[in-house]
C-alpha positions in Angstrom: -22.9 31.9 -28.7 -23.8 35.3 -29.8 -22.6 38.4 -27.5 -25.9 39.5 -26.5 -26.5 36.4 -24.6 -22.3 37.0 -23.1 -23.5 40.5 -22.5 -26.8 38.7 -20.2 -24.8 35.8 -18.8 -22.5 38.6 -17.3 -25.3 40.1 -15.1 -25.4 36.5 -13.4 -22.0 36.9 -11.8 -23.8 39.2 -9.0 -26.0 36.4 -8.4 -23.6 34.0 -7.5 -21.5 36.2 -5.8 -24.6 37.0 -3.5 -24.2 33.6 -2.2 -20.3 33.3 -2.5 -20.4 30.4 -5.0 -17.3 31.9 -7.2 -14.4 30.4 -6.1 -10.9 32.0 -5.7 -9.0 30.6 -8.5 -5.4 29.5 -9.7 -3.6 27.3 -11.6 -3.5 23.8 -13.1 -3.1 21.0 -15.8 -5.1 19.5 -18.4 -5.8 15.7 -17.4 -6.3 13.5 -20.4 -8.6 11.3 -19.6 -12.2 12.2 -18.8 -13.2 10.0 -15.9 -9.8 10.2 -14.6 -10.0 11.0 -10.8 -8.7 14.4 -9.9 -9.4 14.6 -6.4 -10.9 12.0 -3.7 -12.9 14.1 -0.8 -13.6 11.2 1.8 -15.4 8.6 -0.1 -16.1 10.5 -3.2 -14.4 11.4 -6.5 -14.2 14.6 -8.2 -13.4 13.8 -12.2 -11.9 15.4 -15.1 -14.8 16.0 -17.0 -16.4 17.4 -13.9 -13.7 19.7 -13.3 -13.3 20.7 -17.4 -17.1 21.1 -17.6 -17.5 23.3 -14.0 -14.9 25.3 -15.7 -15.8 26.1 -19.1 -19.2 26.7 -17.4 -17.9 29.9 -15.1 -15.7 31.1 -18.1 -18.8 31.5 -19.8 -20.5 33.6 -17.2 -17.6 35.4 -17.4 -16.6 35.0 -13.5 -13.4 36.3 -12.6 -10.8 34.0 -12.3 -11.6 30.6 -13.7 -8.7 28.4 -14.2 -8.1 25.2 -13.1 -6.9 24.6 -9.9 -9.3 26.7 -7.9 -12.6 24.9 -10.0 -11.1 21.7 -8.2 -11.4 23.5 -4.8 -14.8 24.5 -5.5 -16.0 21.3 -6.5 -14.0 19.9 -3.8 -15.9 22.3 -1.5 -19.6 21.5 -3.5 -18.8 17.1 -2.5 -18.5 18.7 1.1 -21.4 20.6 1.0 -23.8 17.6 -0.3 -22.7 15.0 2.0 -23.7 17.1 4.3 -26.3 18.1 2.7 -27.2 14.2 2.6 -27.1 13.9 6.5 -29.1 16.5 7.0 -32.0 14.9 4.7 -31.8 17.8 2.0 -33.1 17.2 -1.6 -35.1 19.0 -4.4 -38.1 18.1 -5.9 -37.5 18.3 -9.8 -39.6 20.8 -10.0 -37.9 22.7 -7.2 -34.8 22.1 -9.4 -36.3 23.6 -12.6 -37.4 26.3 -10.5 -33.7 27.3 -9.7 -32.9 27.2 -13.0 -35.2 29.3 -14.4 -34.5 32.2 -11.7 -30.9 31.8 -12.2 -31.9 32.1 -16.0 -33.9 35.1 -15.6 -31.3 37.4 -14.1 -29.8 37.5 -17.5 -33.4 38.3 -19.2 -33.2 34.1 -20.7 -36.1 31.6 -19.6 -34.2 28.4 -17.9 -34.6 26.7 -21.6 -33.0 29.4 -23.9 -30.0 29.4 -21.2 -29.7 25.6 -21.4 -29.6 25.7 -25.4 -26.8 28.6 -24.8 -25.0 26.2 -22.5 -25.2 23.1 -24.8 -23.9 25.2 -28.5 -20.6 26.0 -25.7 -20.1 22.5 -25.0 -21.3 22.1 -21.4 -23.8 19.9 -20.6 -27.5 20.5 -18.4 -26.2 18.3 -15.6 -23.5 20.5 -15.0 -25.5 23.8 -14.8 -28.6 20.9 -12.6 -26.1 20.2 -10.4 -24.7 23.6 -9.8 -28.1 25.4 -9.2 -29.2 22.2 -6.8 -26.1 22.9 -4.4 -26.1 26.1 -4.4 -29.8 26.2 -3.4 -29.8 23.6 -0.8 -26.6 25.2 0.7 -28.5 28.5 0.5 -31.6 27.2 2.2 -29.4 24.9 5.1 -27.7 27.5 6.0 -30.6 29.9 6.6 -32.4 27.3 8.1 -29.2 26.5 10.2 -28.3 30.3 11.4 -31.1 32.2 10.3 -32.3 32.6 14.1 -29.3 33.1 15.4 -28.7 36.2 13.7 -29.6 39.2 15.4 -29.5 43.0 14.0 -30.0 45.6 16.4 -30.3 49.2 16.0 -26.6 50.3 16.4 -25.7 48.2 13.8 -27.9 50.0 11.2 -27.4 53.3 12.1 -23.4 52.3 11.9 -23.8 50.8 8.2 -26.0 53.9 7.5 -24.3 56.6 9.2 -27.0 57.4 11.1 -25.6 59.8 13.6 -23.8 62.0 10.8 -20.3 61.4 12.1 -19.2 58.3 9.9 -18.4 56.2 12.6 -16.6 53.1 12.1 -15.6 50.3 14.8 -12.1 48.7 16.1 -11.8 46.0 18.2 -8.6 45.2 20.1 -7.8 41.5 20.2 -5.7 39.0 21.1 -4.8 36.1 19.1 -3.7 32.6 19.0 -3.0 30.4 16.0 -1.7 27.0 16.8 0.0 25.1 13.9 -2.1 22.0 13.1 -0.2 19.6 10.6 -2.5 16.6 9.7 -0.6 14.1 12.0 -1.2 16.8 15.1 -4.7 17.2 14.0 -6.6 15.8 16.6 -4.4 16.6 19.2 -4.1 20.6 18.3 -7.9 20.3 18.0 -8.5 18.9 21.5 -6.0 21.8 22.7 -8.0 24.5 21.2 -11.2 23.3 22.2 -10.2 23.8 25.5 -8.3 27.4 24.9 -11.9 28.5 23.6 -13.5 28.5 27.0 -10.9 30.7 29.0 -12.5 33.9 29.5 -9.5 35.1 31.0 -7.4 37.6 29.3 -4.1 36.7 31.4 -5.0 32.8 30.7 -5.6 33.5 27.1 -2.2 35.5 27.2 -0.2 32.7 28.8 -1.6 30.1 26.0 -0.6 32.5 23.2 3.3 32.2 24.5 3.4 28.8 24.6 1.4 27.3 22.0 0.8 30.6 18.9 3.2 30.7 16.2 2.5 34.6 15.3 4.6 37.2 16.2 2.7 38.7 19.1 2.9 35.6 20.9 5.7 37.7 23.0 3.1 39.9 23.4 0.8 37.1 25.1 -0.9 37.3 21.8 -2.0 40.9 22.3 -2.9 42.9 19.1 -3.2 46.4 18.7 -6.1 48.6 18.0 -7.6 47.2 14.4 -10.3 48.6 12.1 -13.1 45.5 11.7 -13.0 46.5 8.0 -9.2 45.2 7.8 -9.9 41.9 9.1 -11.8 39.1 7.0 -15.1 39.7 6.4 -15.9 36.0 7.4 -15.0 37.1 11.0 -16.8 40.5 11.0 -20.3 38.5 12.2 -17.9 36.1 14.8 -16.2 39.4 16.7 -19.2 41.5 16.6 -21.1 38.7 18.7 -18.2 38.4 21.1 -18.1 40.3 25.2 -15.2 41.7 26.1 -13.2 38.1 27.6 -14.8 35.9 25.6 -12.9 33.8 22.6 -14.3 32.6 19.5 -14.6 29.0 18.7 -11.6 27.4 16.8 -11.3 28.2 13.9 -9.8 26.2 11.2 -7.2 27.9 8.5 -4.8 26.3 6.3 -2.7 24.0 8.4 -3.7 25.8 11.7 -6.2 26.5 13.7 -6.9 30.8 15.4 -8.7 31.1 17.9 -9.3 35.2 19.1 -10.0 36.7 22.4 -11.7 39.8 22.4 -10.2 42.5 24.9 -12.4 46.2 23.6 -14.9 47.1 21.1 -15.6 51.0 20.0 -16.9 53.7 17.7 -14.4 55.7 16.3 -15.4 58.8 14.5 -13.3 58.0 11.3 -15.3 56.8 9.0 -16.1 53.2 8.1 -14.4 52.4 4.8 -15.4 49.0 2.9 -12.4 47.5 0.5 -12.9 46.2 -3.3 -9.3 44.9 -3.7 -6.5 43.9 -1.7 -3.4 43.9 -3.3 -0.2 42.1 -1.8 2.6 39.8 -2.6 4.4 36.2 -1.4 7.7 35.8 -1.4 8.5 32.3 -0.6 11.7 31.3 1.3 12.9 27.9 1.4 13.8 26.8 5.0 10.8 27.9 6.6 11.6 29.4 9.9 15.4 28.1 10.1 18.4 30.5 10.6 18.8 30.2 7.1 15.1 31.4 6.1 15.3 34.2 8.6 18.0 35.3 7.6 17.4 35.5 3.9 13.8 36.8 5.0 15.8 39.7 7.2 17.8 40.1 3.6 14.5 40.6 1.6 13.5 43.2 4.0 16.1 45.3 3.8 16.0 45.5 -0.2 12.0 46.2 -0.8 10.3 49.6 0.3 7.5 48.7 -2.2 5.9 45.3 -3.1 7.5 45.7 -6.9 10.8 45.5 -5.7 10.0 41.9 -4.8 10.0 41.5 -8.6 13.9 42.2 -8.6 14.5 40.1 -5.8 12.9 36.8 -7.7 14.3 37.7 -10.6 16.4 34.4 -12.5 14.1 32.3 -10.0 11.1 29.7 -10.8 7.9 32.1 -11.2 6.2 30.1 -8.4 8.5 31.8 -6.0 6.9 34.9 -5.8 3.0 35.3 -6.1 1.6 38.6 -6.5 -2.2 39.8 -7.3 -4.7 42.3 -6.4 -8.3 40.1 -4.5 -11.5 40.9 -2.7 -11.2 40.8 0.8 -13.6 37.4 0.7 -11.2 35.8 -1.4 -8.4 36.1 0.6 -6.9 33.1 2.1 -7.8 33.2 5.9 -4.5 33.2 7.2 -3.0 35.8 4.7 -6.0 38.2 5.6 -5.2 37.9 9.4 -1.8 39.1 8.9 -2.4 41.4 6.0 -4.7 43.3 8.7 -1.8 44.3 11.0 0.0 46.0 7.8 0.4 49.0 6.3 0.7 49.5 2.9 5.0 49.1 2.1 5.0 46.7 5.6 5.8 43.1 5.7 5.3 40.1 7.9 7.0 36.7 8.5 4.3 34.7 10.7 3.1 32.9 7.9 4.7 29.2 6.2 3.9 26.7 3.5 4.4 23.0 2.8 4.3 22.3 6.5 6.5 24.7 7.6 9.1 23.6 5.3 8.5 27.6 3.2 8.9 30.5 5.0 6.1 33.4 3.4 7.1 36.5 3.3 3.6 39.1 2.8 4.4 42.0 2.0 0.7 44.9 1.8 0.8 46.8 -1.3 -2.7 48.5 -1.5 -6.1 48.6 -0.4 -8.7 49.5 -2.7 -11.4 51.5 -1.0 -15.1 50.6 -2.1 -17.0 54.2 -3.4 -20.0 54.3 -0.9 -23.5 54.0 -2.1 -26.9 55.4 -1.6 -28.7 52.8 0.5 -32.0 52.4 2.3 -32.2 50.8 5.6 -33.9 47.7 4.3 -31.0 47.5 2.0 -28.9 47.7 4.6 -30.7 45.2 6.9 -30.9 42.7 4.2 -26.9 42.7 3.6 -25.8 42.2 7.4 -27.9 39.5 7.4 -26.4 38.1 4.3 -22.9 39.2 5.4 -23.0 37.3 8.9 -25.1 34.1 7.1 -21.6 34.5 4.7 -19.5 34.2 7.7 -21.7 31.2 9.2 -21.3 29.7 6.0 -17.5 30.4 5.4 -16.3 28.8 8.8 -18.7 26.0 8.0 -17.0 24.8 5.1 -13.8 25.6 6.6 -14.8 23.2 9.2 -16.1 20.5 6.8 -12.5 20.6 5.1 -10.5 20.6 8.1 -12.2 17.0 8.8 -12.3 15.8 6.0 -10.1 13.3 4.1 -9.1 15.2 0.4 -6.5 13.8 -1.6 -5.8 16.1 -4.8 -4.3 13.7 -7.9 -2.3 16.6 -9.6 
């Protein structure tokens, strides 16, 4: 493939990333055999040659981060989306489908043909790039079909994305929070327990669930968080706090192995300015024992020896590489959990509230950076346009984090 058509194929990542179709990505193995089953999402199968061709496909475009283990997710995510997709009644005409092709096609300057022959000298076939434009449009169109009237933009919101009153205003919200740990065989039964959570609109209530049910830190607290910039917290829930009254919780929402639910308690302007974030950077540490004496302890250990998140590399040092995960993300790709906590930090600051493999790893997250977006010149239009897109996102995020949490996913490697 020449590099004029690498250079164009480039130019398409901000297209998908308009509709948050790259996927965060990791780490995996090779299978050997092609229609070997690599995952099983209810009563479908992901394959190897699905996964290998969905991957060479997004190295092409040049997306950041495409390696194995995350392409499973996404195509993982993509069976989700078209079953439901399925129950909802949603198909494309083929010439609805061509149609997707060619305006995917076009934002690199190619008609939908010259992209194909591109993608076929590269080794990936047209079904992969069919099948990849037909979700992503009919997950585009369901969910603005879904939400679309349920989004309102008033006129303080502008004028805070713009500026408008000179000062640079930014918001905080003070919160209180709950997450509840939800291992598969307590599913249902943490489920039915934070259903019924959701409807207190009682702060002293809400307080009294948080110290016997959260497993965060401020449970002692009754759950109560302190006074947090909306930039620092995921931008999924931006959209989900912003529609909230003072008392009122948000609807459970599913995390990995957990479920939060957050009450809010005050909403206000600030006059220091609103600042968006390219990159987090932050580190794992993970601790085997989870929250025993033992993990605390070493955890308490760890904490004393690191001042900045590179010191964590002397601390792992001599151990398995998978012990300490460190790496610089956007905000959106961000596990939901991890972005929670890395909100209450500081740069150099640490927390403990998080574990892995059912509780059985103990996570140390440490903040090491925040990467501060340069602002842009924008119109009001512009700035209409990406709220709307920016709660539709969020609509869309908890969505799928819903599908997944009720779903039945078994992962073969």
């Amino acid at each position: 493939m020449s590099e004029l058509i690498k250079m164009k194929f480039s130019k398409l990542i901000r297209c998908i990333a308009a509709f948050g179709l790259i996927a965060v990505m990791g780490q995996g193995a090779a299978a050997q055999n092609l229609f070997a089953p690599v995952a099983q999402v209810n009563d479908s199968v992901v394959t190897e040659f699905e996964v290998q061709q969905r991957q060479r496909f997004l190295q092409l475009l040049n997306a950041p981060g495409s390696d194995r283990k995350s392409v499973v997710d996404g195509l993982i995510d993509d069976r989700l989306r078209s079953a439901l997709m399925r129950q909802a009644g949603g198909e494309l005409s083929p010439e609805e489908v061509r149609q997707g092709q060619t305006d995917f096609a076009a934002r690199a300057n190619l008609t939908a043909e010259e992209f194909i022959t591109a993608l076929g000298q590269s080794g990936v076939d047209e079904e992969t790039f069919r099948d990849f434009v037909t979700i992503s449009v009919l997950w585009r169109d369901y969910i603005r079909a879904r939400y679309g009237n349920t989004v309102t933009i008033s006129d303080a919101e502008i004028d805070r994305a713009l500026g408008a009153d000179g000062s640079g205003s930014g918001i905080r919200v003070l919160l209180s929070e709950i997450i509840i740990p939800a291992p598969p065989q307590n599913a249902a039964r943490v489920a039915a327990l934070a259903d019924q959570i959701s409807q207190t609109q009682s702060e002293a209530e809400f307080s009294s669930y948080a110290r016997r049910y959260s497993a965060t830190a401020s449970r002692g607290n009754g759950g109560r968080m302190p006074w947090t910039p909306l930039e620092k917290l995921p931008p999924s829930l931006h959209p989900i706090i912003l529609a909230l009254a003072p008392g009122e919780v948000t609807a459970p929402l599913p995390i990995p192995n957990a479920i939060a639910l957050f009450q809010l308690r005050g909403i206000e302007e600030t006059r220091t300015p609103s600042r968006a974030y390219s990159e987090i950077d932050y580190a794992a540490y993970y601790i085997p024992g989870g929250r025993s004496e033992a993990g605390l302890a070493q955890a308490a250990k760890v904490r004393a020896k690191v001042d900045v998140c590179d010191d964590l590399y002397g601390i792992a040092k001599g151990q398995p590489a998978e012990v300490l995960d460190r790496g610089a993300k956007k905000p959106g790709e961000i596990p939901q959990d991890v972005a929670i906590e890395l909100a209450k930090l500081d740069p150099g600051e640490s927390s403990i509230a998080l574990t892995r493999a059912d509780g059985q790893t103990l996570v140390f997250l440490m903040l090491c950076n925040r990467t501060a977006e340069a602002n842009a010149e924008v119109d009001r239009d512009s700035v209409i346009a990406s709220i709307r897109q920016r709660k539709l996102q969020g609509y869309a995020d908890q969505l799928l984090e819903q599908l997944r949490a009720d779903a039945q996913i078994s992962i073969n490697e």
